[in-house]
Backbone as a printed PyTorch tensor [residue, N CA C, xyz], in Angstrom:
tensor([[[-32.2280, -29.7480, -22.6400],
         [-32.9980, -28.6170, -23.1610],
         [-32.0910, -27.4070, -23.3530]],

        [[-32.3170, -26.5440, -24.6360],
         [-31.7190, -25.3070, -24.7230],
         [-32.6260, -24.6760, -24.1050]],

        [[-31.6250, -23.4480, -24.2470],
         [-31.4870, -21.7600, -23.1600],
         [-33.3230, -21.3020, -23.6830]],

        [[-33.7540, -20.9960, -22.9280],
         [-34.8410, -20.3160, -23.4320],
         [-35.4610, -18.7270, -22.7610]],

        [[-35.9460, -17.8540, -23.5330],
         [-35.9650, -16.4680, -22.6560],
         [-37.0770, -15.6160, -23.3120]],

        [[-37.8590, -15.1990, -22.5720],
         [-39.6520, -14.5080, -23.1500],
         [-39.2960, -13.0050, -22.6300]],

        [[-38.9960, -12.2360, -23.0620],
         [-39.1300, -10.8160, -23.0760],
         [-40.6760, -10.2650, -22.1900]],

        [[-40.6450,  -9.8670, -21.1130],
         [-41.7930,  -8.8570, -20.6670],
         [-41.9830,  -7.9150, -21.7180]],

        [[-42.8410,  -8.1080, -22.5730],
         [-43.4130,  -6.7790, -23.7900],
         [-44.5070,  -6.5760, -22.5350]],

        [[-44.6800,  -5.2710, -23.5300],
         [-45.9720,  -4.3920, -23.3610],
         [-47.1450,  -5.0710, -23.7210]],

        [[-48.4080,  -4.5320, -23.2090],
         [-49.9330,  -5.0390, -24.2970],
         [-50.6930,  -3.8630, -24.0000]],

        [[-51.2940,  -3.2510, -24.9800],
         [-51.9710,  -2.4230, -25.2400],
         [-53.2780,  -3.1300, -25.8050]],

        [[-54.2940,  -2.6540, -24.6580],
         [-55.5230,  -3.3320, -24.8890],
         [-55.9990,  -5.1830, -24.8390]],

        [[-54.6220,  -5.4910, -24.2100],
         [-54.7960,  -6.8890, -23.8120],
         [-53.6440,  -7.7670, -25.0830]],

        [[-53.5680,  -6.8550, -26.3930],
         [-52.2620,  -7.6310, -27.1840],
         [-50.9800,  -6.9570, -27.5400]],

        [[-49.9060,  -7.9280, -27.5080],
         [-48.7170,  -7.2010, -27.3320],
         [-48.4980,  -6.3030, -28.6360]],

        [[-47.4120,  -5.4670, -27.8590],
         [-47.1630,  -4.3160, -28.6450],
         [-48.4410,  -3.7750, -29.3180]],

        [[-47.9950,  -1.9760, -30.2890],
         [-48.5180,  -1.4300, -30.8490],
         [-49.3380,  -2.2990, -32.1520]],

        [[-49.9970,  -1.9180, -33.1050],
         [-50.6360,  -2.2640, -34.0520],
         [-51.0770,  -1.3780, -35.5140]],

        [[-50.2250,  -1.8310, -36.2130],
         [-49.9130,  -0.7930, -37.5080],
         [-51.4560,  -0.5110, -38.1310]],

        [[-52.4780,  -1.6490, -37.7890],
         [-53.8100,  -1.5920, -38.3340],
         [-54.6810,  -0.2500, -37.4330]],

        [[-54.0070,   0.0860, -36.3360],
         [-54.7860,   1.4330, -35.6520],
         [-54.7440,   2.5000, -36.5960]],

        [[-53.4830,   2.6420, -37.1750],
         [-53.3490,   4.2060, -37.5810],
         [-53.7410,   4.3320, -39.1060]],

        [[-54.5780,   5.7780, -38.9940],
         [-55.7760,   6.2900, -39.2550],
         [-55.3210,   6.5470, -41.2720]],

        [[-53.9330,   7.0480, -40.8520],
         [-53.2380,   7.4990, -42.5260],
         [-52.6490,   6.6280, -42.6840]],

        [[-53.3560,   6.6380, -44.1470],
         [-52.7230,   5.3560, -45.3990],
         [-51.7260,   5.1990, -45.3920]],

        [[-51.0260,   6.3830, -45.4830],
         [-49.2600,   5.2100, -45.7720],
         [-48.6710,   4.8880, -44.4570]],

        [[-49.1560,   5.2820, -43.7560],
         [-48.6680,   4.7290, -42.0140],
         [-49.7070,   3.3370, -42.0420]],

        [[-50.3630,   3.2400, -42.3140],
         [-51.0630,   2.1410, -41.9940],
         [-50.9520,   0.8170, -43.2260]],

        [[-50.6710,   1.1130, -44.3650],
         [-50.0540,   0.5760, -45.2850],
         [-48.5480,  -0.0510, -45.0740]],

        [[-47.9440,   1.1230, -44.6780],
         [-46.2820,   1.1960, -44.4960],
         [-45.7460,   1.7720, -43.4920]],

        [[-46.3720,   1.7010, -42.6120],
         [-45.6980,   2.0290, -41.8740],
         [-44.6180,   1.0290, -40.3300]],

        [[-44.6730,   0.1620, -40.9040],
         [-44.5550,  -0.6250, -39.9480],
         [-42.6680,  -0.8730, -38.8170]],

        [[-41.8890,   0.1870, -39.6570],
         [-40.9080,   0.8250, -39.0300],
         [-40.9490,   1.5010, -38.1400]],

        [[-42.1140,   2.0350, -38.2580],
         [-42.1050,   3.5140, -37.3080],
         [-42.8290,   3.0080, -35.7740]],

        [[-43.7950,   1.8250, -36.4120],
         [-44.4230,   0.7770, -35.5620],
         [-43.5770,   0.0520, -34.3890]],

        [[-42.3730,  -0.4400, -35.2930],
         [-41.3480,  -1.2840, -34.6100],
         [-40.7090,  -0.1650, -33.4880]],

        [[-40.4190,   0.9420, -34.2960],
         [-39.6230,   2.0540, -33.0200],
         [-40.2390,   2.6050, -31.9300]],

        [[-41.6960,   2.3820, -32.4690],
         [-42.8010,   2.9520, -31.3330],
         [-42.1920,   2.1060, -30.1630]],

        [[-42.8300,   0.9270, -30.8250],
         [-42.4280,  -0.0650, -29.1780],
         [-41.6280,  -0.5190, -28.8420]],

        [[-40.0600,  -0.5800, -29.5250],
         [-38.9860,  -0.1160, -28.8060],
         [-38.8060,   1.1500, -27.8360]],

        [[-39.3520,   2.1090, -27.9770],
         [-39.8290,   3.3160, -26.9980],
         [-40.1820,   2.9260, -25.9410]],

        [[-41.6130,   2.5240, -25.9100],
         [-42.0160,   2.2570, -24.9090],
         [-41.9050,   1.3660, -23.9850]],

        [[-40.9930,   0.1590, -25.0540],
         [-40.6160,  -0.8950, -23.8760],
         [-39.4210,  -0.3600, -22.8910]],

        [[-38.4740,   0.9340, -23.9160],
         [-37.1250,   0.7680, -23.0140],
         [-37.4160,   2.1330, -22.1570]],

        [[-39.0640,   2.7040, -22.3660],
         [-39.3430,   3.7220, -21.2070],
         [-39.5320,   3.5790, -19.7060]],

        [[-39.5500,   2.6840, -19.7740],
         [-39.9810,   1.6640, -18.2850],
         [-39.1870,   1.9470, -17.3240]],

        [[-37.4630,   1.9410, -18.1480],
         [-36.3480,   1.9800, -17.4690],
         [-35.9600,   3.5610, -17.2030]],

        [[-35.7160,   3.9270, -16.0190],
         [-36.1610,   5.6320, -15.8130],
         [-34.9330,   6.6720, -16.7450]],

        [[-33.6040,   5.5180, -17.0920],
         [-32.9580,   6.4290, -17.8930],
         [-33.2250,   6.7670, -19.0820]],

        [[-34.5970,   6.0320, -19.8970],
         [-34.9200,   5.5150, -21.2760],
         [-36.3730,   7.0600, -21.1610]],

        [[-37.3830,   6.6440, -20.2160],
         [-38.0560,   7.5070, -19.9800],
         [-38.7260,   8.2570, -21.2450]],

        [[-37.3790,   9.6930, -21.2160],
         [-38.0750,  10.7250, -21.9770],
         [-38.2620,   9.9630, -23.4280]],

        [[-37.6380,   8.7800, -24.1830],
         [-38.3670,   8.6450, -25.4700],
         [-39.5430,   8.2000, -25.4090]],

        [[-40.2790,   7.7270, -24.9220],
         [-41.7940,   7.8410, -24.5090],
         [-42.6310,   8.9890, -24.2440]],

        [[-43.7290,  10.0510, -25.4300],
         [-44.5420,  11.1560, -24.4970],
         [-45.4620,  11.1050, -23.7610]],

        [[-45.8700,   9.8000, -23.6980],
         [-46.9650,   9.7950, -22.6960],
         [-46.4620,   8.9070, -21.7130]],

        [[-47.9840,   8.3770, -21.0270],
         [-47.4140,   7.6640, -20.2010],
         [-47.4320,   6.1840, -20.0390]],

        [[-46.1980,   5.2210, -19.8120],
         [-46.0790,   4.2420, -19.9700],
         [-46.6500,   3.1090, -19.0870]],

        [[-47.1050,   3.6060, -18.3270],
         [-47.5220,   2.7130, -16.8220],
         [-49.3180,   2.5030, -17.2200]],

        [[-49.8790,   3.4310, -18.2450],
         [-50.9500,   3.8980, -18.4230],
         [-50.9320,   3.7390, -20.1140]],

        [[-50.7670,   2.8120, -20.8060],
         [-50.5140,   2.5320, -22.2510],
         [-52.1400,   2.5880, -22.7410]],

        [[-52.2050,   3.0540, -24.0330],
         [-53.5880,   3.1490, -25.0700],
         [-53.2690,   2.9370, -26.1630]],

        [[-54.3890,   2.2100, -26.7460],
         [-54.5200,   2.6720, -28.4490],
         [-54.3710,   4.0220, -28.7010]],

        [[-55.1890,   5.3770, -28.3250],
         [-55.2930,   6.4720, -28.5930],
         [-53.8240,   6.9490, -28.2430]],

        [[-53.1130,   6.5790, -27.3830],
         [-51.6950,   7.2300, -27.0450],
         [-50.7530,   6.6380, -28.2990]],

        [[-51.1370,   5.3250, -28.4130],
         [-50.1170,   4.6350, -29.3580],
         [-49.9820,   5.2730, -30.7140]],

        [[-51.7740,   5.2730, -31.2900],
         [-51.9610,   6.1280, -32.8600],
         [-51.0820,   7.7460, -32.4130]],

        [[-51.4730,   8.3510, -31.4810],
         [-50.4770,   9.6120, -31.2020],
         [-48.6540,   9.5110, -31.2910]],

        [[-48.4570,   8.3860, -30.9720],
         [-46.9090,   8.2990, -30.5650],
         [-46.4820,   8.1830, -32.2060]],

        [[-47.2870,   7.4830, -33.1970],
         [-46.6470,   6.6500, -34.2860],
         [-46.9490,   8.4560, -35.1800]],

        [[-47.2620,   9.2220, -34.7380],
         [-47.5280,  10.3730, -35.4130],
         [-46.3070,  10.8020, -35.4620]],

        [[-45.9760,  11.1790, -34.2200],
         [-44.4480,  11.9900, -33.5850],
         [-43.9040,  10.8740, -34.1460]],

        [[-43.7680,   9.9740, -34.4110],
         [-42.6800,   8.6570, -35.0640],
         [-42.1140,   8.8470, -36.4890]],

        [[-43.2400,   9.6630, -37.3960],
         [-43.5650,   9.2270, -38.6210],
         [-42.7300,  10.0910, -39.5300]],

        [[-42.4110,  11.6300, -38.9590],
         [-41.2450,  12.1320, -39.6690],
         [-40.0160,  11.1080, -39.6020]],

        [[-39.5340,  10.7680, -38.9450],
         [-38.3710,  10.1110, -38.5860],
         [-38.4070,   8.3580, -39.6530]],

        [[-39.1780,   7.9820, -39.1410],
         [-39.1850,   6.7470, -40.1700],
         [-40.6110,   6.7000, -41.0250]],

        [[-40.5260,   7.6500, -41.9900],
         [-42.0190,   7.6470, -42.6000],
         [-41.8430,   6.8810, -43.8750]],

        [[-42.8490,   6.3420, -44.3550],
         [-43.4180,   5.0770, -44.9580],
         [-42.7230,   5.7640, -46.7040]],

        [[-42.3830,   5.0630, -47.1190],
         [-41.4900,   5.6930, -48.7920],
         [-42.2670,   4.5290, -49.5660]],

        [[-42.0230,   4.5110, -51.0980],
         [-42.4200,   4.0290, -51.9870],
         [-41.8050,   2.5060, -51.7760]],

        [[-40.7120,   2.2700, -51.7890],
         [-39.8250,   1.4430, -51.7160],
         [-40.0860,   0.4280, -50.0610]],

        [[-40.8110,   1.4220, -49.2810],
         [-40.3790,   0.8000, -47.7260],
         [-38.6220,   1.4990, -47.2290]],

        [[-38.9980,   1.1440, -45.6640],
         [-37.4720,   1.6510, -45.2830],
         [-36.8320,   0.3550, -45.5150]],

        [[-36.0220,  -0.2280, -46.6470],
         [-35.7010,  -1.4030, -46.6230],
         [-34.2670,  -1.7840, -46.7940]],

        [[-33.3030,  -0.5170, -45.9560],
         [-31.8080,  -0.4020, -45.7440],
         [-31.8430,  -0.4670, -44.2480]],

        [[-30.6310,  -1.5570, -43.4670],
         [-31.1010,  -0.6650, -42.2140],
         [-30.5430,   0.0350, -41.9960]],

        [[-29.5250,   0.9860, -42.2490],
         [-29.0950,   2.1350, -42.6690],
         [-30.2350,   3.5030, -42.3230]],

        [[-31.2880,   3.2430, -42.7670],
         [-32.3960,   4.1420, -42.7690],
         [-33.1030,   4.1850, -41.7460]],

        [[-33.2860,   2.9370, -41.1170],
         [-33.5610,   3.1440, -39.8950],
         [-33.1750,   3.2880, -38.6300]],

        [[-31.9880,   3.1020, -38.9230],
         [-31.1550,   3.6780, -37.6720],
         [-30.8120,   5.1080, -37.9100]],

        [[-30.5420,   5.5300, -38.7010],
         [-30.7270,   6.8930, -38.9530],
         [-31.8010,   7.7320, -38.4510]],

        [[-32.8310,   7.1410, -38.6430],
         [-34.1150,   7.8260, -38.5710],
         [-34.5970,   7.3840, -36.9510]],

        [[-33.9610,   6.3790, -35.9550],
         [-34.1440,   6.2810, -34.9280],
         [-33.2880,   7.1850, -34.2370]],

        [[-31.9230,   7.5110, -34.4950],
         [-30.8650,   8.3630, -34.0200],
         [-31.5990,   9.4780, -34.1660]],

        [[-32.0360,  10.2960, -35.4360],
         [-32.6070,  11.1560, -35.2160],
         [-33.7240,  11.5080, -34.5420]],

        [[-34.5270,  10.8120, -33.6140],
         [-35.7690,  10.6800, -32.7300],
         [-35.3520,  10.8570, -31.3640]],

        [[-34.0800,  10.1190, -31.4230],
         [-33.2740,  10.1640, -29.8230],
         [-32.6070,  11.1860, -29.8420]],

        [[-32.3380,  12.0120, -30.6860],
         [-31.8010,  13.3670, -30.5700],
         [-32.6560,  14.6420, -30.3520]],

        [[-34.1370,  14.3050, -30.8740],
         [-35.3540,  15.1620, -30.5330],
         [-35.4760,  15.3000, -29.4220]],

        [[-35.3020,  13.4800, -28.3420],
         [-35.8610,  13.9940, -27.0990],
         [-34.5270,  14.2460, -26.0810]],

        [[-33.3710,  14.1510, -26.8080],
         [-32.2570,  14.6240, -25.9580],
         [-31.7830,  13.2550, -24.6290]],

        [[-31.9680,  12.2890, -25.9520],
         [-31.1880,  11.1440, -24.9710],
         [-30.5940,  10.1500, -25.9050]],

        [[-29.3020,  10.3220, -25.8300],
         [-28.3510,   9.0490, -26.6380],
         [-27.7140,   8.4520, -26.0870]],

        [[-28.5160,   7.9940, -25.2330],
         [-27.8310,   6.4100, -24.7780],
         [-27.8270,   5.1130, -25.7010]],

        [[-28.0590,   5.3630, -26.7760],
         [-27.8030,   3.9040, -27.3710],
         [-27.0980,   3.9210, -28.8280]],

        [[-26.4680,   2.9570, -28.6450],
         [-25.7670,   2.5650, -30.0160],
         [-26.6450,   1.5630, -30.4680]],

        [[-27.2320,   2.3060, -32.0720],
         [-27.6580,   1.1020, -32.7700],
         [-26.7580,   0.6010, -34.0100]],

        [[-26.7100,  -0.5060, -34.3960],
         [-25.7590,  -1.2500, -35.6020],
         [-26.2930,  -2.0280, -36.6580]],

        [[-26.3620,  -1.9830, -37.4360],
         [-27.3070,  -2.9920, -38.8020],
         [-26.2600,  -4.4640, -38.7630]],

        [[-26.7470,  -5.3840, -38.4980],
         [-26.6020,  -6.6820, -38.9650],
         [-27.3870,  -6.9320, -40.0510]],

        [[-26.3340,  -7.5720, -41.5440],
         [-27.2700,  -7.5230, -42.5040],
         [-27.3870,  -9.4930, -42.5200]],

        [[-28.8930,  -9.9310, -42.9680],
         [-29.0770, -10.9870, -43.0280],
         [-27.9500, -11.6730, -43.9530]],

        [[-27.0100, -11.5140, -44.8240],
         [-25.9440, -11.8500, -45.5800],
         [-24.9440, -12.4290, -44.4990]],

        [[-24.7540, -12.2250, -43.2440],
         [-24.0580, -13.1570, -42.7390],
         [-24.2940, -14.6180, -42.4080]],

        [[-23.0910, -15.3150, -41.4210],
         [-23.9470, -16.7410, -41.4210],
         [-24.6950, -17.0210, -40.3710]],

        [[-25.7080, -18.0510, -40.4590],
         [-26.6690, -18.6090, -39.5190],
         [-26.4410, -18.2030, -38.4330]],

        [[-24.9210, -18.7920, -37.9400],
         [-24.3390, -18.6280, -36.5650],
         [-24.1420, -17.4450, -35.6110]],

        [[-23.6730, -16.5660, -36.9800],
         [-23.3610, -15.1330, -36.2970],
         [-24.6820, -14.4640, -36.0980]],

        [[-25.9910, -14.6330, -36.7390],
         [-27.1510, -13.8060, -37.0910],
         [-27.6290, -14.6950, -35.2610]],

        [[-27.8150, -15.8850, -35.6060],
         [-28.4990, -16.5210, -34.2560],
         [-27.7000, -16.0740, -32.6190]],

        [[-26.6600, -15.8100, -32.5720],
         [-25.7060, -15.1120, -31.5020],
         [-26.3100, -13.8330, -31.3100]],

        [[-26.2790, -13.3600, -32.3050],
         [-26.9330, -11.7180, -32.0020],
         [-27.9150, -11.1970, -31.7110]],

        [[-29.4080, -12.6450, -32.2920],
         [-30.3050, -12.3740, -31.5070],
         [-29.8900, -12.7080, -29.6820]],

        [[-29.9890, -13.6120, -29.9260],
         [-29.6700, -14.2260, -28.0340],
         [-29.1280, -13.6970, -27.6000]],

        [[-27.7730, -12.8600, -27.6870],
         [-27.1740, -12.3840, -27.0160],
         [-28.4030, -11.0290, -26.9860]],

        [[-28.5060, -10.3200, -27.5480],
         [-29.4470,  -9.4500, -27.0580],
         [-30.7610,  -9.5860, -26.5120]],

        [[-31.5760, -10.0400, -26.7090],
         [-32.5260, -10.7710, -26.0570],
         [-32.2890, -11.0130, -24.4770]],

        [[-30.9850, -11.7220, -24.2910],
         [-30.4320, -11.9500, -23.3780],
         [-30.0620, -10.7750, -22.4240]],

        [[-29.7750,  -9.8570, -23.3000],
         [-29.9160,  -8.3620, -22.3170],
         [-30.9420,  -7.7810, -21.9250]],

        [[-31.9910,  -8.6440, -22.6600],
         [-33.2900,  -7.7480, -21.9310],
         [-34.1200,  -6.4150, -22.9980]],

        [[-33.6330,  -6.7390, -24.4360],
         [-33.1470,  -5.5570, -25.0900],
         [-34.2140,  -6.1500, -26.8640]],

        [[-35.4180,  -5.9790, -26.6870],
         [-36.0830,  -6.2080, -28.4710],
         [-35.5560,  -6.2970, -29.5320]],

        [[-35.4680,  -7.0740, -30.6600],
         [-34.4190,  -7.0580, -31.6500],
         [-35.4420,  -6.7600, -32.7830]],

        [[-35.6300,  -5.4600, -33.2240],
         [-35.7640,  -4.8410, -34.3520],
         [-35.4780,  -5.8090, -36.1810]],

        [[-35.9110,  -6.1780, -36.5960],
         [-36.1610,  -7.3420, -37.9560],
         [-36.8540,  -6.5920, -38.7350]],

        [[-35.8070,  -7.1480, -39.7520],
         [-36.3120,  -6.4930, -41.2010],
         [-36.6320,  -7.9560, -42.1230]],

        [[-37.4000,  -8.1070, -42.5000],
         [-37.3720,  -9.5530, -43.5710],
         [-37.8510,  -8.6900, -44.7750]],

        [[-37.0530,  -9.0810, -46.1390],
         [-37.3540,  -8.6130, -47.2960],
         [-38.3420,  -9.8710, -48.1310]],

        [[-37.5510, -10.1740, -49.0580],
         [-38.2860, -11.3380, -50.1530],
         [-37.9580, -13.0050, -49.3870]],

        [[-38.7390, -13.6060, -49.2730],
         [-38.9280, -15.0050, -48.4970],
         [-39.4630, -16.1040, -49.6340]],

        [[-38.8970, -17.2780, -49.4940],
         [-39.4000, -18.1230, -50.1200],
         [-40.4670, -18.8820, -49.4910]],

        [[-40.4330, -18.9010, -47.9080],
         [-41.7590, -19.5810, -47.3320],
         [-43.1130, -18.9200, -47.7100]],

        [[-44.0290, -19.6880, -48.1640],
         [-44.9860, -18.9830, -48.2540],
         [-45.8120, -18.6470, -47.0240]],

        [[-45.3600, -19.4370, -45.7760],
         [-45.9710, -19.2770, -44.3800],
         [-45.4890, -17.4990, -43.6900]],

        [[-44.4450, -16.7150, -44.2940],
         [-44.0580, -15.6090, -43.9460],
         [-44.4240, -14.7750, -44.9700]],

        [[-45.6100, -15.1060, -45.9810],
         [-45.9060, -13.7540, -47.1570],
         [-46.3540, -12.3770, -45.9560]],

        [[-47.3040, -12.5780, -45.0430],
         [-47.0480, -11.5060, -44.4050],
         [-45.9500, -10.8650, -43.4370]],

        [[-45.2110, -11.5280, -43.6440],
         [-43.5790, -11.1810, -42.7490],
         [-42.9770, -10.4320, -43.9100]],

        [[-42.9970, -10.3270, -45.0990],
         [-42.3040, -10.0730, -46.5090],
         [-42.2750,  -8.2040, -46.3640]],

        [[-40.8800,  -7.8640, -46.8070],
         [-40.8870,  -6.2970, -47.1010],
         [-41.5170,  -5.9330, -46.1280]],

        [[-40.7050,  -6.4480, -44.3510],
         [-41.7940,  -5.9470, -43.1240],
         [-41.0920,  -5.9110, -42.3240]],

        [[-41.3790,  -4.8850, -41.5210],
         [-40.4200,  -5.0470, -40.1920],
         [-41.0280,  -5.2670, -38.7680]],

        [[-40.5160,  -5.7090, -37.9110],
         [-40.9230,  -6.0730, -36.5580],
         [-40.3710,  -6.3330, -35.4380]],

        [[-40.6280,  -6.5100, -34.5880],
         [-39.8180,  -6.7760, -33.1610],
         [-39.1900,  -8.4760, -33.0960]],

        [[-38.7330,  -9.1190, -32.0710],
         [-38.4850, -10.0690, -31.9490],
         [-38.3280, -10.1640, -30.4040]],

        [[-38.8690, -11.0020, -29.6360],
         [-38.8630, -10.8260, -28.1810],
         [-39.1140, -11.5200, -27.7160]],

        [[-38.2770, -13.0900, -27.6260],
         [-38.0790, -14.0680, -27.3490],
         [-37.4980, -15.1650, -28.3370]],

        [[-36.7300, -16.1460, -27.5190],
         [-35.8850, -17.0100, -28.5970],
         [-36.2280, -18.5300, -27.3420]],

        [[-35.9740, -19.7890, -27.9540],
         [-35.6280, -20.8220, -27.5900],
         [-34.7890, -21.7750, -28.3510]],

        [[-34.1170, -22.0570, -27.8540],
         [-33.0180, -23.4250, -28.4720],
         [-33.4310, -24.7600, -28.6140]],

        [[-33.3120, -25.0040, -29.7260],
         [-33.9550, -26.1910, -30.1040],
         [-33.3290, -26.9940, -31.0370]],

        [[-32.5440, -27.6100, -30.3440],
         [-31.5390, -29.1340, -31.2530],
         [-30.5510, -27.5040, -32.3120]],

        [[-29.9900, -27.8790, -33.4100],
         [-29.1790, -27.2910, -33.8400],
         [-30.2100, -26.0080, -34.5650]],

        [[-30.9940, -25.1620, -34.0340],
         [-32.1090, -24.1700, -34.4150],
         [-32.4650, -23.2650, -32.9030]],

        [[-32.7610, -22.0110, -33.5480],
         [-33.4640, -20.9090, -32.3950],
         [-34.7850, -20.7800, -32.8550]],

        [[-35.3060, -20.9940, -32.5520],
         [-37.0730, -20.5550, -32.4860],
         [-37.1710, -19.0480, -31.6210]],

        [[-37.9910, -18.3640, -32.6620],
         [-37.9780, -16.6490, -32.3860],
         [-39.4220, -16.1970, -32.4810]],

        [[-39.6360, -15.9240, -31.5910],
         [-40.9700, -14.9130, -30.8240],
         [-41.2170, -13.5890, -31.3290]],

        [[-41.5520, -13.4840, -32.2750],
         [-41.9700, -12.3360, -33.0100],
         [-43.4050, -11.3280, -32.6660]],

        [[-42.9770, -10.3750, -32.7750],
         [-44.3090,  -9.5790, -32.3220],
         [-44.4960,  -8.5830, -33.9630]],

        [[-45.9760,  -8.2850, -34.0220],
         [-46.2360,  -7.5150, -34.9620],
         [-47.7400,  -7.7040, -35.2430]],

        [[-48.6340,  -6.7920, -35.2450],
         [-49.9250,  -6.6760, -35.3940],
         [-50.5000,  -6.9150, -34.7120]],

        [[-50.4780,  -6.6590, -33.1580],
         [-50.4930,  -7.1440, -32.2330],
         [-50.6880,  -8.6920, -31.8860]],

        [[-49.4760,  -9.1560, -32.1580],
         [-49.9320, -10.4080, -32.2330],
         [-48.3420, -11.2300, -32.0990]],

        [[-47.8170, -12.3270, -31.0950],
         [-47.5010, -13.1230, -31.1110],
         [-46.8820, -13.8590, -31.8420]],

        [[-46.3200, -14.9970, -32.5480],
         [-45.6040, -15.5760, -33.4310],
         [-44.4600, -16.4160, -33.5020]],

        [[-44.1530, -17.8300, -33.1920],
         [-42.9470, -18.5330, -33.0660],
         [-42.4410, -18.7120, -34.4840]],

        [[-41.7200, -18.4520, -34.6850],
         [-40.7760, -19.1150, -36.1340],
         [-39.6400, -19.5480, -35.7660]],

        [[-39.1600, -20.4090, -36.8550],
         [-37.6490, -21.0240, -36.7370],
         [-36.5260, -19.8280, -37.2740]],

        [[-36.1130, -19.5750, -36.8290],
         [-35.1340, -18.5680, -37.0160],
         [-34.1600, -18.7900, -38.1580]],

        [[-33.4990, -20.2410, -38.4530],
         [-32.7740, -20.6180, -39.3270],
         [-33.4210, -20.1100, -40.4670]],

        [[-34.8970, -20.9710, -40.7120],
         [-35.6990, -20.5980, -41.7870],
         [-35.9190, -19.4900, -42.0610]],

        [[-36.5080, -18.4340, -41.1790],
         [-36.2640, -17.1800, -41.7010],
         [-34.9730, -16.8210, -42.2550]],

        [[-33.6690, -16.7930, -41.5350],
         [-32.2500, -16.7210, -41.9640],
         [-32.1620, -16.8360, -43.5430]],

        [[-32.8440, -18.6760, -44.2290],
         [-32.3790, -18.9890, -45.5130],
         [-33.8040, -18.3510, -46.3320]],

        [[-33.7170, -17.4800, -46.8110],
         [-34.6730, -16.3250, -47.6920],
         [-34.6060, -17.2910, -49.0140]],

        [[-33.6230, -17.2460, -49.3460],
         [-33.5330, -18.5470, -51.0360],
         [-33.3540, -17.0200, -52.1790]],

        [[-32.8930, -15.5530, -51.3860],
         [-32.6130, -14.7230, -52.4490],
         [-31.4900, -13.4180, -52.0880]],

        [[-30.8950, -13.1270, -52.8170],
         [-29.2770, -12.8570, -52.6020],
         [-29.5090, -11.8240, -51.8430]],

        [[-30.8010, -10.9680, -51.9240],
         [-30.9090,  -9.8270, -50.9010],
         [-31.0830, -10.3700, -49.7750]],

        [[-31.1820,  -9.3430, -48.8340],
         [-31.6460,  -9.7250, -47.2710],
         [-32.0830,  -8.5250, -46.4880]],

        [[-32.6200,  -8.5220, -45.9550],
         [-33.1520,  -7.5950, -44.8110],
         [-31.5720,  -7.8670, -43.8670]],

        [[-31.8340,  -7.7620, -42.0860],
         [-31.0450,  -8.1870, -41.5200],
         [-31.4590,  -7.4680, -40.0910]],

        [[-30.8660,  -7.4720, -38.8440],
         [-31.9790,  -6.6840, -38.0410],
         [-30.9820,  -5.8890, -37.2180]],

        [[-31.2280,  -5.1000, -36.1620],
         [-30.3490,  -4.5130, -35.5820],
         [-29.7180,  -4.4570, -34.2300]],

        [[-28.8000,  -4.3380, -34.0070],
         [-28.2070,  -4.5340, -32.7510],
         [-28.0130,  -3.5410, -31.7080]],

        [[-28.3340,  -3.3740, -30.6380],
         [-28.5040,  -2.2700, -29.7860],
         [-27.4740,  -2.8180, -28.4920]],

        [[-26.9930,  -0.9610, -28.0690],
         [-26.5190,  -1.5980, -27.0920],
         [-26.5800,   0.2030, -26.2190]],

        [[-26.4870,  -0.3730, -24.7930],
         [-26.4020,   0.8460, -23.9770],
         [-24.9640,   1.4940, -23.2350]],

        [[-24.8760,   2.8190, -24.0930],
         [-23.5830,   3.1420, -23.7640],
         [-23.2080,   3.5360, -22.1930]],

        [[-24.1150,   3.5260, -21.4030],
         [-23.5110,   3.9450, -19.9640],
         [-23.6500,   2.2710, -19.2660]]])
């Protein structure tokens, strides 16, 4: 048997992570699903007392009503565009600038673009994962039709298993759960790519 590893997420209201279908304005709730992904990167890495202040409320005590509040304060920073945030360029930008609001940069984030190979993309989840650490996913244009709602979307990833020459990946988004084959996501069948991001803690 391969390595296998389930991330402790959050659940708000009994399902994991936040839920882009709470919030109240159209283009956050349309598009917003960046700002979604950073929410609960927040709150998962608030837990940890050096992570803390990017969380404003309180984490021990999670809500819908806190969550629609958090994705507010979120929404300058990664707010919903015509196009989608669909560089990750943009969203690390727009996360750097959030961690500079609340006066904590402990983290280096890095864009891995899906254009590399299988091997290197599948390492980078696991290895992070493996730290304990959500992996932020961008999927653009897909040829599966089983991922039309994964398409021009972004989301968490928070858990992997090994399986014969394949990673199977635990996806979170809408509050909701999700195994996919990771390879398959990997082969899109189109020259663009999303790609997801790599985090790491500088102290």
């Amino acid at each position: 048997m391969g390595r296998k590893k389930i991330l402790g997420y959050f659940t708000i209201d009994g399902a994991p992570g936040g839920n882009q279908d709470w919030l109240p304005e159209w283009d956050m709730n349309m598009g917003g699903c960046a700002a979604v992904t950073a929410c609960d990167l927040c709150i998962y890495l608030s837990r940890r007392d050096e992570f803390r202040n990017l969380y404003p409320f309180s984490p021990e005590n999670l809500s819908r009503m806190d969550f629609v509040r958090f994705a507010a304060v979120m929404k300058p920073y990664l707010r919903p565009r015509y196009h989608g945030i669909d560089f990750l360029e943009t969203y690390i930008c727009g996360f750097y600038d959030y961690m500079n609001r609340t006066n904590n940069n402990r983290l280096i984030l890095e864009g891995l673009s899906g254009n590399v190979s299988y091997d290197v993309f599948a390492e980078a989840v696991v290895s992070q994962i493996e730290r304990n650490l959500p992996v932020p996913f961008l999927l653009l244009n897909h040829h599966d039709k089983k991922l039309d709602d994964f398409e021009w979307h972004w989301f968490n990833l928070a858990g992997y298993e090994e399986i014969d020459d394949d990673v199977n990946v635990l996806t979170v988004t809408y509050g909701e759960y999700q195994w996919f084959s990771l390879k398959n996501i990997h082969d899109t069948k189109y020259d663009r790519k999303g790609g997801l991001i790599r985090i790491y803690d500088i102290i």
